[in-house]
VOBA-1610 file (N, C-alpha, C; in pm, whole numbers, padded with zeros to 5 digits, always signed):
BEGIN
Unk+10093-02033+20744Unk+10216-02096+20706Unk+10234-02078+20556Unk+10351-02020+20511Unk+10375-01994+20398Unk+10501-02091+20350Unk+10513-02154+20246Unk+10601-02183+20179Unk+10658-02138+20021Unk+10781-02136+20043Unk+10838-02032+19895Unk+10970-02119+19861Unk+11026-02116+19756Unk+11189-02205+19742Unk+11278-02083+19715Unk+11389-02021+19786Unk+11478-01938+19811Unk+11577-01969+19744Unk+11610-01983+19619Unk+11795-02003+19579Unk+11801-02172+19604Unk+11719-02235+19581Unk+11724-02409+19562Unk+11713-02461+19707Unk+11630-02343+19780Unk+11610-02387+19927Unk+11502-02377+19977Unk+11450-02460+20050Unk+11267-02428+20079Unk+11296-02346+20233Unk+11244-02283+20223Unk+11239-02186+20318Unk+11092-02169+20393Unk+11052-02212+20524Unk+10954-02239+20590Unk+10884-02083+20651Unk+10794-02031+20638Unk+10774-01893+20737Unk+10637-01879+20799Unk+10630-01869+20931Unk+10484-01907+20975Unk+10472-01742+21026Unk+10373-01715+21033Unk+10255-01632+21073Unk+10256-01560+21197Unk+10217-01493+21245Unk+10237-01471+21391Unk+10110-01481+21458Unk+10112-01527+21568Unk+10013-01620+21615Unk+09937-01719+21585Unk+10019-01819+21526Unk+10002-01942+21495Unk+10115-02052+21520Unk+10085-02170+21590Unk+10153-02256+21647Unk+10261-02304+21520Unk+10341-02345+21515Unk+10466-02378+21399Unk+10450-02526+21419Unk+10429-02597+21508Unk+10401-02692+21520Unk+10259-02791+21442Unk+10133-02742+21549Unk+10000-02801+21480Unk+09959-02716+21391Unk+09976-02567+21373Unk+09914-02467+21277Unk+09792-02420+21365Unk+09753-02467+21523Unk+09642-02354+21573Unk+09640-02211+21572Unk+09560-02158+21526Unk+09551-01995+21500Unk+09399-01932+21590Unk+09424-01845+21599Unk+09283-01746+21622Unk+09136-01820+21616Unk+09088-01833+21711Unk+08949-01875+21697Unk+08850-01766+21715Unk+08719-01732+21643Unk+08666-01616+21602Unk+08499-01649+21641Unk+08436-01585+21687Unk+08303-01645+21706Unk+08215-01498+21777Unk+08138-01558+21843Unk+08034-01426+21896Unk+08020-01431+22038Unk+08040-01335+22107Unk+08019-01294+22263Unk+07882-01257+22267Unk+07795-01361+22336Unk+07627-01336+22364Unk+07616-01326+22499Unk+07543-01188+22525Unk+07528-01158+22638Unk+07367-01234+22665Unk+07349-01176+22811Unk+07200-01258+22844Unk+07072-01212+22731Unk+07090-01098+22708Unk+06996-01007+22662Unk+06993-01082+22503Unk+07134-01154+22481Unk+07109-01209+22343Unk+07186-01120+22207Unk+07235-01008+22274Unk+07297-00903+22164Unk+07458-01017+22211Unk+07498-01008+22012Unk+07596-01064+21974Unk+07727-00963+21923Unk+07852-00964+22000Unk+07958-00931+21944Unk+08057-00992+21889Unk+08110-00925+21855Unk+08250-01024+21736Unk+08349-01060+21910Unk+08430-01188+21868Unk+08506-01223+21979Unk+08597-01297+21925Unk+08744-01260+21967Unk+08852-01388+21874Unk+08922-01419+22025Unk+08949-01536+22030Unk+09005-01640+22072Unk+09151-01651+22058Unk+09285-01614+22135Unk+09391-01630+22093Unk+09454-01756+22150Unk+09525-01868+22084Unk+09612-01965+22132Unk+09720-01901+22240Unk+09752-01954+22308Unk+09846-01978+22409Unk+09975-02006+22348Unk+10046-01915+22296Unk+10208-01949+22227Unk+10291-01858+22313Unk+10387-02003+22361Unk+10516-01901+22396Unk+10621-01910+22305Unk+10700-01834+22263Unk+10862-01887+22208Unk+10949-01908+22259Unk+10984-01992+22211Unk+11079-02145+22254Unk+11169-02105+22110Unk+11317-02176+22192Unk+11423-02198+22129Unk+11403-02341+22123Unk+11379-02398+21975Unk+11379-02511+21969Unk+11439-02584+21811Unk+11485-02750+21812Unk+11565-02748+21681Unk+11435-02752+21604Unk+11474-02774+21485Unk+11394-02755+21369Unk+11455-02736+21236Unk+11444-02920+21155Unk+11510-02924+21037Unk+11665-02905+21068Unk+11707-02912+21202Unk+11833-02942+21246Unk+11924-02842+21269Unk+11841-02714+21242Unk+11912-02569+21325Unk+11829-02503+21470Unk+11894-02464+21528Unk+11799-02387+21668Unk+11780-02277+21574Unk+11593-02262+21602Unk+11543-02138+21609Unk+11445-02102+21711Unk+11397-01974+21665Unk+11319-01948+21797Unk+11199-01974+21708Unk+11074-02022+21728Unk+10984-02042+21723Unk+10845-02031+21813Unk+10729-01975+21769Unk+10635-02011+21823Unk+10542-02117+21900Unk+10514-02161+21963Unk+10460-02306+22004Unk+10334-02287+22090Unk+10199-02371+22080Unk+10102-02389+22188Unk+10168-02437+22286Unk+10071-02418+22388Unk+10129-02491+22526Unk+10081-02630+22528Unk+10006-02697+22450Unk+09946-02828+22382Unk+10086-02850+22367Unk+10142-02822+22210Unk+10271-02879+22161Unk+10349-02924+22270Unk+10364-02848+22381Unk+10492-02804+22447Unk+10448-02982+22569Unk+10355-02913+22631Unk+10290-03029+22713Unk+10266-03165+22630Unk+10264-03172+22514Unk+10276-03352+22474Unk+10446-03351+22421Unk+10469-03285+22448Unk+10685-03304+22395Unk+10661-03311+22234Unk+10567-03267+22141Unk+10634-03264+22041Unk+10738-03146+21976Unk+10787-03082+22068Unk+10893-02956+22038Unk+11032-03045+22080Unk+11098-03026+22031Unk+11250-03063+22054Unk+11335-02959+22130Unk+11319-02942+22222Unk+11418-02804+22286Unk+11543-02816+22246Unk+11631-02687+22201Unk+11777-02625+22201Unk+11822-02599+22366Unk+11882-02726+22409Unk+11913-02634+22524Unk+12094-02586+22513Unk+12118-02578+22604Unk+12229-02438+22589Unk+12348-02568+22552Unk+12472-02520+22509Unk+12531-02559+22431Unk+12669-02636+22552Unk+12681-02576+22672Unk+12724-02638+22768Unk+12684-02741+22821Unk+12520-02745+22838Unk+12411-02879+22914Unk+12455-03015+22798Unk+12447-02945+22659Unk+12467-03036+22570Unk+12565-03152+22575Unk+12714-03049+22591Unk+12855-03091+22597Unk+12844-03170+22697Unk+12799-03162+22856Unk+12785-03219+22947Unk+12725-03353+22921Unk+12615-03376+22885Unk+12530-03506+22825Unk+12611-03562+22757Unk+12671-03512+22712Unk+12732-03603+22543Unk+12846-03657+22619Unk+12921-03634+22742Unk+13015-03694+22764Unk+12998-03839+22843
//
């Protein structure tokens, strides 16, 4: 996760493969076979992208399936479902 200020604007930019939400990334460790010989092994999170608000615009974003399964993502849903609710 990077942060920078754009023209008097903070401008948020995350990473690719990393949750936008909690910040889970890549987990890295060693594949031991029986014999005991060790290889390198990374671990990738589970992110799908989701159209979701954020700071009060829809974007598409990255998300764990953690995030998604405790509701802390706010879904964008379509702009008709919206209109419908609101009435």
């Amino acid at each position: 996760m990077v942060f920078y200020i754009h023209f008097f604007k903070e401008v948020i930019v995350y990473m690719a493969r990393v949750c936008a939400i909690c910040g889970k990334g890549r987990g890295v460790g060693y594949k031991i076979s029986h014999a005991h010989n060790r290889t390198k092994k990374v671990w990738k999170p589970n992110l799908q992208r989701v159209k979701a608000i954020q700071q009060g615009t829809v974007r598409r974003i990255y998300v764990c399936t953690r995030c998604l399964r405790t509701g802390l993502v706010t879904k964008a849903y379509r702009e008709k479902v919206a209109r419908e609710t609101s009435v």
